[in-house]
GULUMTOR-918862 format. One record per residue (C-alpha): residue in one letter; x, y negated, z negated. Coordinates in steps of 0.5 Angstrom, whole numbers, padded with zeros to 4 digits, always signed. Example, Ala and Ser with C-alpha at 12.3 -4.5 7.8 and 13.67 -1.06 7.14 Angstrom:
BEGIN
a+0025+0009-0016 s+0027+0002-0014 
This chain:
BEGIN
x+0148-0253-0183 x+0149-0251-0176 x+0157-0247-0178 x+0160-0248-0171 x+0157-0256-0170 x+0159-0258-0177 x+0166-0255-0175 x+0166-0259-0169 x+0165-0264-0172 x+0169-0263-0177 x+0176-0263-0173 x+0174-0269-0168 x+0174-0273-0175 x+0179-0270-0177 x+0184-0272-0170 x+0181-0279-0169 x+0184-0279-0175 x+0191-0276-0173 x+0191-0271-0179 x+0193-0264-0178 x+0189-0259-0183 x+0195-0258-0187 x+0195-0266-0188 x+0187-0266-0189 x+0187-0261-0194 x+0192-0265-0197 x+0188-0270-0198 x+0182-0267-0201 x+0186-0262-0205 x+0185-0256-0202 x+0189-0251-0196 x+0189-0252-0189 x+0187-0245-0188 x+0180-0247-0192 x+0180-0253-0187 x+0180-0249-0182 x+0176-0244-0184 x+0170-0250-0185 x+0172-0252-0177 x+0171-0245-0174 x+0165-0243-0178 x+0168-0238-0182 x+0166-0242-0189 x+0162-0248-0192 x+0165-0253-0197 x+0160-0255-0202 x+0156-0261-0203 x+0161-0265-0207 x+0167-0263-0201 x+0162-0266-0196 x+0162-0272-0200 x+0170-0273-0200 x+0170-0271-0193 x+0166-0277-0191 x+0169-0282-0195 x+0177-0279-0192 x+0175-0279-0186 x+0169-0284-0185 x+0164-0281-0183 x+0158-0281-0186 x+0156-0276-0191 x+0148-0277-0188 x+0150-0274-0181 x+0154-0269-0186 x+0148-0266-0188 x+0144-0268-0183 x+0147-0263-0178 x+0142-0259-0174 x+0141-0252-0178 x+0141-0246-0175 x+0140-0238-0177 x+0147-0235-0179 x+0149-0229-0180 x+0150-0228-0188 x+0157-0227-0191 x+0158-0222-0195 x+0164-0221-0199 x+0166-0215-0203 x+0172-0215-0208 x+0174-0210-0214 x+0176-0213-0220 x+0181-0208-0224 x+0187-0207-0228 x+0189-0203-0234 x+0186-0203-0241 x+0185-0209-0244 x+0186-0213-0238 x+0181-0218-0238 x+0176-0216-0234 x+0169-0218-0237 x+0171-0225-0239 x+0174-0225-0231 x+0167-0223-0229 x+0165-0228-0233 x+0170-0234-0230 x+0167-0232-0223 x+0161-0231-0224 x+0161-0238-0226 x+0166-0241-0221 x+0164-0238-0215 x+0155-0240-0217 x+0158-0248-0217 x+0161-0246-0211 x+0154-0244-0207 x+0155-0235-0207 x+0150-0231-0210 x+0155-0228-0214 x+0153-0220-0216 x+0156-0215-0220 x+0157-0207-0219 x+0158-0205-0226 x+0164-0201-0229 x+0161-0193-0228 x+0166-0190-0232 x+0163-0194-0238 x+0157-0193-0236 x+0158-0185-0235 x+0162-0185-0242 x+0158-0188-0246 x+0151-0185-0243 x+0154-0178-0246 x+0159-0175-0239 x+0166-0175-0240 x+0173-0171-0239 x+0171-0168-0246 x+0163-0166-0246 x+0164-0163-0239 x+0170-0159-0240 x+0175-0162-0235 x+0177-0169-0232 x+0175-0166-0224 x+0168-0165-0225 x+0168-0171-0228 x+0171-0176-0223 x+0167-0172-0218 x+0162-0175-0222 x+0164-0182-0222 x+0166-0183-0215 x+0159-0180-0212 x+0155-0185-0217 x+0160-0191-0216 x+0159-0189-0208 x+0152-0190-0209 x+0152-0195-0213 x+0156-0200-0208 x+0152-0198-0203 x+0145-0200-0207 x+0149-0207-0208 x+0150-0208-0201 x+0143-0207-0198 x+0141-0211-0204 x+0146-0217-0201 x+0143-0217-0194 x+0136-0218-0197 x+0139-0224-0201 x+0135-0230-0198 x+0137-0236-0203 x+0145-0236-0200 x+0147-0234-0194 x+0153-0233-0198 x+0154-0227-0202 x+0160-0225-0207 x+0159-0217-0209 x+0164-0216-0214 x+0165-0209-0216 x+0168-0207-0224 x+0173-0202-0221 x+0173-0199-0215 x+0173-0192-0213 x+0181-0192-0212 x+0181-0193-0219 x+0179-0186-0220 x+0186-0184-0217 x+0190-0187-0224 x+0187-0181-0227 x+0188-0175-0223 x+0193-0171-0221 x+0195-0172-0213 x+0192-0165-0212 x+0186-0167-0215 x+0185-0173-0211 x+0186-0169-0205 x+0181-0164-0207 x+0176-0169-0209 x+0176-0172-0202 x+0176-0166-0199 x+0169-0164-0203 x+0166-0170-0202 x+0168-0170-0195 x+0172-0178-0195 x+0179-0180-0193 x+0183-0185-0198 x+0184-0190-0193 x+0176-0191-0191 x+0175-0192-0199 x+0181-0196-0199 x+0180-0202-0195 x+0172-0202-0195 x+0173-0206-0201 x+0176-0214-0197 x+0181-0216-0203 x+0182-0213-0209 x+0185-0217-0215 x+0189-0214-0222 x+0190-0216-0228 x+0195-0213-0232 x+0194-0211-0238 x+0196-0214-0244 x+0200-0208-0247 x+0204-0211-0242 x+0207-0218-0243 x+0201-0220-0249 x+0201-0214-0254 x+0199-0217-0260 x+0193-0219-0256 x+0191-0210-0254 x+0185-0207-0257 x+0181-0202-0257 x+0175-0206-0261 x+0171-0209-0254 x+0170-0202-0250 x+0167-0197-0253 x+0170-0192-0247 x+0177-0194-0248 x+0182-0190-0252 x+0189-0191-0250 x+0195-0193-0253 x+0198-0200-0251 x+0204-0195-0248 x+0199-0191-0245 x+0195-0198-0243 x+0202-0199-0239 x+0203-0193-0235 x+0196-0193-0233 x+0197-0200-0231 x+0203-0198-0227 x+0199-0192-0224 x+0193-0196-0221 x+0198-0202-0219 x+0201-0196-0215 x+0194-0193-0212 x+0192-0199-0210 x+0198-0202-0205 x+0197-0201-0199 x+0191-0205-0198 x+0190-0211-0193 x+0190-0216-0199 x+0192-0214-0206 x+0194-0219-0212 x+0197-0218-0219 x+0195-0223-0224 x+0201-0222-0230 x+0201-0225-0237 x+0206-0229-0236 x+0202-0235-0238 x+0196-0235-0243 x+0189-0233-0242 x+0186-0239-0240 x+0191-0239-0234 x+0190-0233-0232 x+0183-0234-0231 x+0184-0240-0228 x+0189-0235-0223 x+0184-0230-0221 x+0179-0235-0219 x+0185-0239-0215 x+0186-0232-0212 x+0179-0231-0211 x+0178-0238-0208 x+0185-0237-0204 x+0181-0231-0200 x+0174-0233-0199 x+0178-0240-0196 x+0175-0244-0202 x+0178-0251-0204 x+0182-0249-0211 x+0188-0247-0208 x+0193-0248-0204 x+0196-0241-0200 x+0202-0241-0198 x+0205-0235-0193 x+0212-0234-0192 x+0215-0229-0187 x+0222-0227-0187 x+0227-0224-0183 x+0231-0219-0187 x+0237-0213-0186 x+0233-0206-0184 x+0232-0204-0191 x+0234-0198-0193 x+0228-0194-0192 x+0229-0188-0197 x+0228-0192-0204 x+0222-0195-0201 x+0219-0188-0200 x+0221-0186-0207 x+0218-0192-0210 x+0211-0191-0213 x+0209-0198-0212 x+0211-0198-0205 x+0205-0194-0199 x+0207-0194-0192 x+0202-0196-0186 x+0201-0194-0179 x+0199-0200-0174 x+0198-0200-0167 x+0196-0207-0164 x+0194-0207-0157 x+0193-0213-0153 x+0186-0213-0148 x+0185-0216-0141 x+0181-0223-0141 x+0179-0227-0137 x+0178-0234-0139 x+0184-0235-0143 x+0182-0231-0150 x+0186-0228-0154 x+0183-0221-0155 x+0187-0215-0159 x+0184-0208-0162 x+0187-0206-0168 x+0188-0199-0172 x+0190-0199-0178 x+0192-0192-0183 x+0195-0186-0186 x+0196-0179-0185 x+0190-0179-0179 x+0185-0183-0182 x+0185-0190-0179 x+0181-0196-0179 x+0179-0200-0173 x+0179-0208-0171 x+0177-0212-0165 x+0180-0219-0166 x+0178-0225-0160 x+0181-0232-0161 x+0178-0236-0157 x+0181-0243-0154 x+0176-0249-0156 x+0181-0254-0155 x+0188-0255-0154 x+0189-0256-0161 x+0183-0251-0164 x+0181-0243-0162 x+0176-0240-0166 x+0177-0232-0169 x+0173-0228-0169 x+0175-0220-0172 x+0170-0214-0172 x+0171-0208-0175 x+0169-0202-0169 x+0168-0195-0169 x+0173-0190-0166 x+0170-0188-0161 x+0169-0197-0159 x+0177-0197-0161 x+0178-0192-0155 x+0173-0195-0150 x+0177-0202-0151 x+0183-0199-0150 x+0181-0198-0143 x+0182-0205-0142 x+0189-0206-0144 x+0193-0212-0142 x+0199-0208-0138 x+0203-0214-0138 x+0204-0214-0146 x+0207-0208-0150 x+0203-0205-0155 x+0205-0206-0162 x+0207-0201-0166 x+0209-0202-0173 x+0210-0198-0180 x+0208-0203-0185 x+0210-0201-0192 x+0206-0205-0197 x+0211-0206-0203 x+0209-0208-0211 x+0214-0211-0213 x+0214-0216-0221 x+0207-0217-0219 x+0208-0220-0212 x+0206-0216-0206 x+0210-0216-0200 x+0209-0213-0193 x+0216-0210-0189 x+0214-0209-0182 x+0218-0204-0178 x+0218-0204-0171 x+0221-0198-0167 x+0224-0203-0163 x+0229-0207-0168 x+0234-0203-0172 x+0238-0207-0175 x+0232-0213-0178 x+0226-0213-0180 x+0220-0218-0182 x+0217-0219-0190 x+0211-0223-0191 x+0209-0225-0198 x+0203-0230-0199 x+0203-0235-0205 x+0198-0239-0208 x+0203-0243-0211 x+0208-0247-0206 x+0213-0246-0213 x+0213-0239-0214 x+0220-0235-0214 x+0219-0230-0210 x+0222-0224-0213 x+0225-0220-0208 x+0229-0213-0210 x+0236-0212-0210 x+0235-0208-0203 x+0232-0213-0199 x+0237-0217-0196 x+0234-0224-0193 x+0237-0226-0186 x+0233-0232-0186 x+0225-0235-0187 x+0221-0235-0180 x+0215-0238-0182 x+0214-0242-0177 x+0219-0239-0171 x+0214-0236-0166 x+0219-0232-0164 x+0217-0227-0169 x+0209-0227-0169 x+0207-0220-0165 x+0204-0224-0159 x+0211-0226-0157 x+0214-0219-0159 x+0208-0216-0154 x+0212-0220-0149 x+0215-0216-0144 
């Protein structure tokens, strides 16, 4: 199938129709952003959907499939799938791979290095300390992933690819000191923002010494040796390493283990744009929060952005990008170009520094630059992000994003709600970038 013809398709049914996306992908059970990720190419619904398509928007389902074909870039995801002890993971590992192989990826699995290193004889304790260990782990871990990577782009039965990483090296940070971390970075000449947001989502279970202690046990890991209570620091800690990344969710034991599974492969399908669930991003406009608490909380990391809008020439919306911390930043190149009055394509890229400068050149003087601290906040296991803009001193913005339209959102008590913006352009960055 030809992405951008099935897509055009696509959406001239769709209108004929007079259904919007959000009313479509009510119909065939599934988001509006899964609709429009089938429209502008981004992700394909299986066979089964293709049949449902046809018959919600009378089409017929042999011009579906008989779209011409055409060579397309291979997408490939890459996810860590985390969490603290006795969380899940092998049997979530199990979930997926069968969820997501019905779902047409080539599904493929880094397996848990400190596992791998413990049980083969290197550990904290044969070593004579927990650095050189960690050295080790992330050395293999980073060669592992980069093994895993060049595999997927040689895949030739999909031309979607799911790689699934047991644990990320991030995870590394839940057992180090901060000084040891920083020393590891430095010896092994990498930056915590690069390692960070290499990863596209990032999904943690909690672990059952938290909500579900009957349920902990150190029986099904030979490597696992912590008590439920240090089972529970250790989930805060990684809970703590891991926000500040673009799209990290926690999946708690709030209901019984069958649905939490049936949660991280929601979440999972949320974020590859797959018909499971609905995803619902809501934005907030709030009091200026007190910045102080925010910095003192574990489970809150501060992100610098800088968005700068470029010169087009032919209506598109093009924008650059530069997202990190402490002097180690990662750049994006985004384009949103105009197919219809109704439909733009997104395209998003990710540059090297040197292109993100070169592209700088081109900046739109009529809009102002973006700039923005963004605090990543982990809050009763929904995963807020709080936008300061240095020109606002008395407001701000929250977005969270839920994968239930029921869901309570949990703000803290120092987080004041003005009122709920989600659909107000008047708080979308391209109006900000007015002047």
């Amino acid at each position: 199938m030809n992405d951008y013809k099935f897509g055009e398709f696509i959406c001239g049914a769709r209108m004929k129709k007079g259904l919007s996306q959000n009313k479509l992908g009510e119909l065939l059970g599934v988001s509006g952003k899964a609709v429009s990720k089938w429209e502008t190419g981004k992700s394909k619904p299986h066979i089964d959907m293709i049949k449902r398509l046809s018959a919600v928007l009378d089409a017929d389902v042999n011009t579906l499939l008989d779209l011409p074909t055409a060579v397309t870039e291979k997408q490939i995801s890459k996810i860590v799938i985390t969490g603290g002890p006795c969380a899940g993971k092998t049997t979530g590992m199990s979930w997926i791979q069968n969820a997501f192989t019905e779902m047409g990826y080539a599904v493929i699995f880094v397996p848990e290095t400190a596992t791998e290193l413990i049980s083969g004889g290197v550990a904290p304790w044969t070593l004579g300390n927990n650095f050189d260990y960690q050295l080790c782990q992330i050395k293999l871990q980073t060669e592992k992933e980069k093994i895993f990577e060049e595999a997927a782009r040689k895949i030739y039965n999909s031309d979607k690819v799911l790689i699934v990483c047991d644990r990320g090296i991030i995870d590394n940070k839940a057992y180090m000191t901060e000084g040891e971390f920083k020393s590891a970075l430095q010896v092994l000449g990498l930056n915590e923002v690069e390692l960070r947001d290499n990863y596209d989502a990032v999904f943690h279970l909690v672990t059952a010494a938290k909500g579900a202690e009957e349920f902990y046990t150190l029986a099904n890991n030979n490597a696992r040796t912590e008590t439920a209570r240090e089972a529970a620091v250790l989930d805060d800690k990684l809970i703590a390493a891991w926000t500040g990344h673009p799209h990290f969710r926690v999946i708690d034991n709030s209901s019984d283990f069958e649905k939490k599974m049936k949660k991280l492969v929601a979440e999972i399908s949320s974020f590859l744009g797959e018909p499971e669930p609905y995803e619902i991003e809501r934005k907030f406009l709030i009091e200026y929060p007190d910045i102080k608490k925010l910095k003192e909380n574990p489970n809150c990391k501060s992100i610098e952005i800088i968005q700068t809008y470029l010169n087009s020439d032919n209506g598109d919306e093009i924008r650059v990008r530069q997202r990190g911390e402490n002097g180690n930043y990662i750049y994006f190149k985004t384009v949103k170009k105009r197919v219809s009055d109704i439909k733009r394509v997104e395209i998003e890229k990710r540059l090297t520094k040197d292109e993100y400068l070169t592209l700088l050149m081109e900046a739109d003087t009529r809009k102002r630059q973006i700039r923005k601290t963004r605090y990543c906040l982990t809050y009763r296991n929904q995963y807020f992000e709080i936008d300061i803009y240095p020109f606002w001193t008395d407001k701000a913005v929250a977005e969270i994003e839920l994968s239930d339209e029921n869901e309570e959102i949990n703000f803290p008590d120092y987080i004041k709600v003005i009122k709920e913006v989600t659909d107000d352009e008047a708080y979308k960055n391209a109006s900000l970038a007015r002047i």
